[in-house]
C-alpha positions in Angstrom: -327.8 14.7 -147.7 -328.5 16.2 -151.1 -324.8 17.3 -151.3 -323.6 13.5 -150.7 -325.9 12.9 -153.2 -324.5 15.4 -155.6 -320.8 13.0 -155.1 -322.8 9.7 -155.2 -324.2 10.8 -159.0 -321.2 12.8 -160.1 -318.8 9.4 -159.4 -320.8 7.7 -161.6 -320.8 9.7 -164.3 -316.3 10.0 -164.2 -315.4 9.4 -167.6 -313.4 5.9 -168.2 -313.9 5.5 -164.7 -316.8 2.0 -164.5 -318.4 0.6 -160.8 -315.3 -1.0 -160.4 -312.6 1.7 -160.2 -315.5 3.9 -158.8 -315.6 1.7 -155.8 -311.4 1.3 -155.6 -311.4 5.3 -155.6 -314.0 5.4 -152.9 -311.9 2.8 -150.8 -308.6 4.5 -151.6 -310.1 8.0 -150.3 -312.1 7.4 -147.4 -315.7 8.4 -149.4 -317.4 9.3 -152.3 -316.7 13.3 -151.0 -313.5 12.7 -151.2 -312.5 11.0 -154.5 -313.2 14.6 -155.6 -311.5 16.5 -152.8 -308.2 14.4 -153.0 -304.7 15.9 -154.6 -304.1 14.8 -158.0 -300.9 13.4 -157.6 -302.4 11.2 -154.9 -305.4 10.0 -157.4 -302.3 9.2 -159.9 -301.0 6.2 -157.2 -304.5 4.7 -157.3 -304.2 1.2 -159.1 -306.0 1.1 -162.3 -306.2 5.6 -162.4 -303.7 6.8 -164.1 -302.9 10.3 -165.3 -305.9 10.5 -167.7 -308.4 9.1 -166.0 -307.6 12.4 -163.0 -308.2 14.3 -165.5 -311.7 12.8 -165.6 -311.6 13.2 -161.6 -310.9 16.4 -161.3 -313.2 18.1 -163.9 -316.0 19.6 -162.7 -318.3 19.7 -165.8 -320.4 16.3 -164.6 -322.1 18.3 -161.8 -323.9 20.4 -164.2 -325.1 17.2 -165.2 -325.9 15.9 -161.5 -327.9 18.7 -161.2 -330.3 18.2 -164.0 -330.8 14.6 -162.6 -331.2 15.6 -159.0 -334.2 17.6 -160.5 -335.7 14.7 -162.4 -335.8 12.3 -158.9 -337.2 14.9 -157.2 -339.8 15.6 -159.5 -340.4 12.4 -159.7 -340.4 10.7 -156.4 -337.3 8.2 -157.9 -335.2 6.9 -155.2 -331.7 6.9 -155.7 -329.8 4.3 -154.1 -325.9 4.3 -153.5 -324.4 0.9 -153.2 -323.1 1.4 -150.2 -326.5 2.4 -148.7 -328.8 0.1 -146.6 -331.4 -0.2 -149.2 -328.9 -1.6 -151.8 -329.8 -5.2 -153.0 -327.3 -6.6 -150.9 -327.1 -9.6 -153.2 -325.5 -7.6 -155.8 -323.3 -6.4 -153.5 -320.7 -9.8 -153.9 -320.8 -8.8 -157.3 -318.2 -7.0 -158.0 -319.0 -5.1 -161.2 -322.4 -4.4 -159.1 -323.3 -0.9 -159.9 -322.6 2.2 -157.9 -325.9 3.6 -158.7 -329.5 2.9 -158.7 -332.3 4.4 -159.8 -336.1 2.9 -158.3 -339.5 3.9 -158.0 -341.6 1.0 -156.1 -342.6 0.3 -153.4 -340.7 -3.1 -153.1 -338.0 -4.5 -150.8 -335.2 -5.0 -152.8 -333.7 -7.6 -150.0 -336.8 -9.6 -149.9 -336.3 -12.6 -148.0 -336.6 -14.8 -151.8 -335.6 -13.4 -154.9 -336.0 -14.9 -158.2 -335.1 -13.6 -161.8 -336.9 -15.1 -164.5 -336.3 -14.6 -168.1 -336.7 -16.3 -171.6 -337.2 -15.6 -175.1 -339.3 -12.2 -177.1 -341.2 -14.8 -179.2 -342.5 -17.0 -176.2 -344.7 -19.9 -177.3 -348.3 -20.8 -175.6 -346.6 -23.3 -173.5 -343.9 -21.1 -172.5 -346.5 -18.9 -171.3 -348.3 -21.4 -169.4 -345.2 -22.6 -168.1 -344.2 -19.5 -166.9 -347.9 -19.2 -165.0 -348.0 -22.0 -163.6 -344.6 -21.6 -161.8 -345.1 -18.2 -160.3 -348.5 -19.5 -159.5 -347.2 -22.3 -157.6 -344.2 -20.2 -155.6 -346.8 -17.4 -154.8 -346.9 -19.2 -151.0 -343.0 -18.3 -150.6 -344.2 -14.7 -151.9 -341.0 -14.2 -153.6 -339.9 -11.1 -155.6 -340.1 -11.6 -159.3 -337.6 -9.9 -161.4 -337.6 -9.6 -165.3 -336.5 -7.0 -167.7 -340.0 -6.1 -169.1 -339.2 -6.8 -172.3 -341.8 -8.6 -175.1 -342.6 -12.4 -174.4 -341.7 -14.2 -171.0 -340.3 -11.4 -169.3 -343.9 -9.5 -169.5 -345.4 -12.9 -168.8 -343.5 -13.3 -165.5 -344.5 -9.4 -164.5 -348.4 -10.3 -165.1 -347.9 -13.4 -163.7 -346.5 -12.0 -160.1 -349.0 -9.1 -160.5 -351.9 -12.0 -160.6 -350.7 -13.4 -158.3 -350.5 -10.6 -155.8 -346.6 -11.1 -155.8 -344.0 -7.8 -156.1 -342.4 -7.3 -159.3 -339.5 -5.4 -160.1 -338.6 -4.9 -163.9 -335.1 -3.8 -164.6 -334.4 -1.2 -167.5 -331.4 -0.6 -170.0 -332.3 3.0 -170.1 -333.5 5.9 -167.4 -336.8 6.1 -165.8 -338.1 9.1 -167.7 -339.3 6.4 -170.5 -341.0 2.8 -170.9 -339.4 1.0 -173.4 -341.5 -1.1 -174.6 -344.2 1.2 -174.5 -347.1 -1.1 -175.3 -346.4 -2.1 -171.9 -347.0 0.7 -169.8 -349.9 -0.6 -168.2 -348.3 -3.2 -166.6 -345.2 -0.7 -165.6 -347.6 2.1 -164.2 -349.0 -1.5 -162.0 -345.9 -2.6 -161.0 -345.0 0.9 -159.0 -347.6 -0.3 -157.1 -347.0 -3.4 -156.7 -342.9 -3.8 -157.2 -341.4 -1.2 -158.5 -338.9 -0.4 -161.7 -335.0 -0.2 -161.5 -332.5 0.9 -163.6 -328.6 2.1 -163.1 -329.1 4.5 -166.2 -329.9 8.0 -165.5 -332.7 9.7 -167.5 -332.3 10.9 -171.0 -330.4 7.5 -171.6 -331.9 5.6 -174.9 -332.5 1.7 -174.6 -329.5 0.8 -177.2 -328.4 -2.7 -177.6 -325.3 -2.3 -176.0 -326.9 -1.3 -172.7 -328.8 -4.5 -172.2 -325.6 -6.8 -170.6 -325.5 -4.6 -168.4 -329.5 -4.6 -167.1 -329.0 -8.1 -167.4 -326.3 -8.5 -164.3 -328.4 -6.6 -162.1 -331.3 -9.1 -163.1 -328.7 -11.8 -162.3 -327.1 -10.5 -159.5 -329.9 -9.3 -157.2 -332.0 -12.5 -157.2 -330.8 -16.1 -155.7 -331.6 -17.6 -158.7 -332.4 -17.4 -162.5 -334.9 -19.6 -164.5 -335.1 -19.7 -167.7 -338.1 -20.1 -169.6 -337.8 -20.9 -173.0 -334.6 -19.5 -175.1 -333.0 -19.4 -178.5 -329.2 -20.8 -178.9 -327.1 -16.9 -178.6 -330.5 -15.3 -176.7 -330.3 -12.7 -174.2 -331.7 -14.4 -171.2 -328.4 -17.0 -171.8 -326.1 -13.8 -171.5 -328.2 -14.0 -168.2 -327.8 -17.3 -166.8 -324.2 -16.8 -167.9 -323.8 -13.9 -166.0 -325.6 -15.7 -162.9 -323.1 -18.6 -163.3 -320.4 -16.3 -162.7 -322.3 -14.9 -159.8 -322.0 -18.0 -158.0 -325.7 -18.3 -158.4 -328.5 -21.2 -159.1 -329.6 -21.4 -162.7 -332.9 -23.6 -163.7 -333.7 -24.3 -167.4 -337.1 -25.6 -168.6 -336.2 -28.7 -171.3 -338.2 -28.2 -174.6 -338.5 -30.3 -177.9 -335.4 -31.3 -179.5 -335.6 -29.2 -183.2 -337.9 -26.4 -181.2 -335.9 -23.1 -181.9 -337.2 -21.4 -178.5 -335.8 -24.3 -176.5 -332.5 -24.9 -178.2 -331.0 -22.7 -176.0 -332.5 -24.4 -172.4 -331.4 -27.9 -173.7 -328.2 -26.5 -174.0 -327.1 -24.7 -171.0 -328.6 -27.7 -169.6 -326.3 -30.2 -171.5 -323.4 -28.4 -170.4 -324.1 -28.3 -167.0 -324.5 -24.7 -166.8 -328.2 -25.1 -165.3 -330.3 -27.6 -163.7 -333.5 -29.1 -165.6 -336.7 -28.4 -163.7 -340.0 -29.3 -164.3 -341.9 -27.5 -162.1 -341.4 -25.0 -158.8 -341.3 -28.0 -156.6 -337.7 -29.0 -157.8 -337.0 -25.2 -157.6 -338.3 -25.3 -153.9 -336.2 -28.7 -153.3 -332.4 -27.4 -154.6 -333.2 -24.0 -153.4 -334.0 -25.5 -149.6 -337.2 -23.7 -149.8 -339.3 -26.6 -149.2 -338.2 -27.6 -145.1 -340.7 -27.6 -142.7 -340.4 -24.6 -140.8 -341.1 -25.6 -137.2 -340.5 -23.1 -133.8 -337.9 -22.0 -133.3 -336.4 -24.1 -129.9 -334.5 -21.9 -127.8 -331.9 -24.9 -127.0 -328.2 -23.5 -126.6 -326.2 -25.6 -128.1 -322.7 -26.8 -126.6 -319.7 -26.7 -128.7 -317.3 -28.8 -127.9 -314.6 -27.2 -130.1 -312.6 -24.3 -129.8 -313.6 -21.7 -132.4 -311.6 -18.7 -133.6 -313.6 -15.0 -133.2 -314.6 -15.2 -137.0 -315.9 -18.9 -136.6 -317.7 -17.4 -133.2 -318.9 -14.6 -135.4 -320.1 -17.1 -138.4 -321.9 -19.3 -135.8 -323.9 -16.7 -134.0 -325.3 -15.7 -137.6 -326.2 -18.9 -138.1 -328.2 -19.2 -134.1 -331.3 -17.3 -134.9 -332.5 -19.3 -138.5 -333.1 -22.4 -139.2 -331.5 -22.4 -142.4 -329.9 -19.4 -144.1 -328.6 -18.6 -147.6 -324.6 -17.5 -147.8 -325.1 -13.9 -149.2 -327.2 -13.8 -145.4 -324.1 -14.9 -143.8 -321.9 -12.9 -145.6 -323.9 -9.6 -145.0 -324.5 -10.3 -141.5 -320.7 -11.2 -140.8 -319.2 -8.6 -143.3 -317.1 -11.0 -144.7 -316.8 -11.6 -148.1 -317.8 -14.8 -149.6 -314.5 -16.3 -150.1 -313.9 -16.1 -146.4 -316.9 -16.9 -145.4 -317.1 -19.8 -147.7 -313.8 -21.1 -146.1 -315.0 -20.8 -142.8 -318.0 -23.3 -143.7 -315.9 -25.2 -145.2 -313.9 -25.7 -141.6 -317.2 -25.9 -139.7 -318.9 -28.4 -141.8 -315.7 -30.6 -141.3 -316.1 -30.0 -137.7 -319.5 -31.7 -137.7 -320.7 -27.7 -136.3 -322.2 -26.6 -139.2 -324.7 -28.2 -142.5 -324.7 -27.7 -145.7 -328.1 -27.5 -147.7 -329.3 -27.3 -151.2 -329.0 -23.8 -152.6 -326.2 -22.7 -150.8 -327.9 -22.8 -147.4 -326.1 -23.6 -144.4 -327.4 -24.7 -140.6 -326.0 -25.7 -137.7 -326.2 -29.3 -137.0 
């Protein structure tokens, strides 16, 4: 196992090589092993390789590297997580630039049932704040993880919030685990181990620079079903966010502000451009997300289909049995189908009168 993991570290670290190639050269050799195992000449045909980037492939110098790191989880207790193991988000797994490393220590489900990502400005108001209470507050019943970026105003707010609130709380990093950036909130950090848990897909030694914070911000879009934002200046970070949850397929909430306030310029507008609903409270959150249906038994009633399905709508269907509704990243991990298939399929079924679409992507059978 610790050799694997030696492979899993050193293909992250290949030098013009990012998670996408990483993942083409794992698919184009067989496993992680063997991207360093293969001839060169065969690495060469790889679309998107190249004779420079073997060059990267084949030189050995990035398991001295590894080694160092290996060291540092062990010491510790980090787990690191390969996106093609079990205890991957599987959300960020239909995201194609999804990284092919992560770094945790927690003790949190990363696939909780509910995921939400909440984020917002550094210089949150009092009534950001309290908005930002009161909506965790009021989801605590669907106990869903809460997942922020740490940083100064309603991304700390949302950690202390969930930690009130007995809820888990993960807080993604731009840098490794060997720091706390910021550090005047290491308190709450050292808490949400405890309760949550902090990720990052930066190896230690890595300093928090600017130009690392895109990329904490996909994983904050990509592993939750949704993204509220809470307050935001027109060009702020948590927009780069929603953005990046837009293009993830996913929901987006904004909180409206004052017209002429500076921290809610930037919610009016992704709101006036469609690229995020207006909320007002977790209620509408509960109602587009379908997280607000009664939840009755489950009837053991076998329904009769009086259509003739193909083996991937059979396959679709019997995912579908068990729940009364379920989200389409559910479908799509328990089919192993990716999303444009799947979403085709639904399509097709929900024509057929077999299948129902819900609010928040969430499909049921009729």
């Amino acid at each position: 196992m610790l050799e694997s993991l030696k492979y899993k570290i050193a293909l992250s670290l290949i030098p013009n090589i990012g998670d996408v190639l990483a993942k083409r050269l794992v698919a184009y050799c067989g496993s992680v092993e063997g991207v360093f195992k293969e001839k060169r000449a065969t690495l060469e045909k790889i679309p998107g390789i190249g004779t420079i980037n073997v060059a990267g492939i084949v030189n050995l110098d990035v398991f001295e590297r590894v080694e160092q790191e290996i060291r540092f989880i062990e010491k510790n207790n980090i787990q690191p997580i390969f996106y093609l193991d079990k205890e991957y988000p599987k959300r960020l797994t239909h995201c194609e630039d999804s990284p092919v490393m992560l770094y945790f220590k927690g003790d949190a489900d990363l696939n909780a049932k509910k995921v939400i990502s909440i984020v917002g400005t550094r210089e949150a108001t009092d009534y950001g704040r309290s908005l930002c209470e009161k909506l965790i507050k009021d989801l605590a019943p669907l106990e869903p993880l809460i997942v922020s970026g740490l940083a100064y105003g309603i991304d700390i707010c949302a950690h202390k919030a969930a930690l009130d609130n007995d809820l888990k709380t993960i807080g993604v990093f731009a840098h490794g685990l060997d720091k706390i950036y910021p550090a005047a909130h290491r308190p709450v950090a050292e808490k949400m181990i405890e309760q949550g848990g902090l990720l990052t897909d930066f190896m230690s030694k890595t300093q928090p620079n600017p130009e690392y914070f895109p990329s904490r911000n996909r994983i904050v879009a990509g592993m939750a079903d949704c993204t509220i934002v809470i307050e935001s200046k027109v060009g702020g970070g948590s927009l780069i966010t929603a953005d990046i949850a837009n293009s993830y397929n996913r929901d987006v909430f904004a909180f409206p502000g004052r017209v002429g306030d500076s921290t809610s310029e930037g919610c009016n507008a992704i709101i006036k451009q469609n690229k995020a609903a207006l909320i007002q409270s977790a209620t509408d959150v509960m109602y587009v997300m379908g997280w607000n249906e009664v939840k009755n038994k489950k009837q053991n009633v076998q329904k009769q289909l009086f259509v003739e399905l193909k083996p991937e709508e059979e396959l679709l269907v019997s995912a579908l049995k068990n729940n009364e509704s379920t989200n389409i990243d559910d479908i799509c991990f328990a089919t192993k189908m990716p999303m444009s298939k799947v979403s085709s399929l639904l399509l097709t079924l929900e024509f057929s009168g077999i299948v129902r679409s819900l609010p928040g992507k969430m499909y049921k059978l009729n």
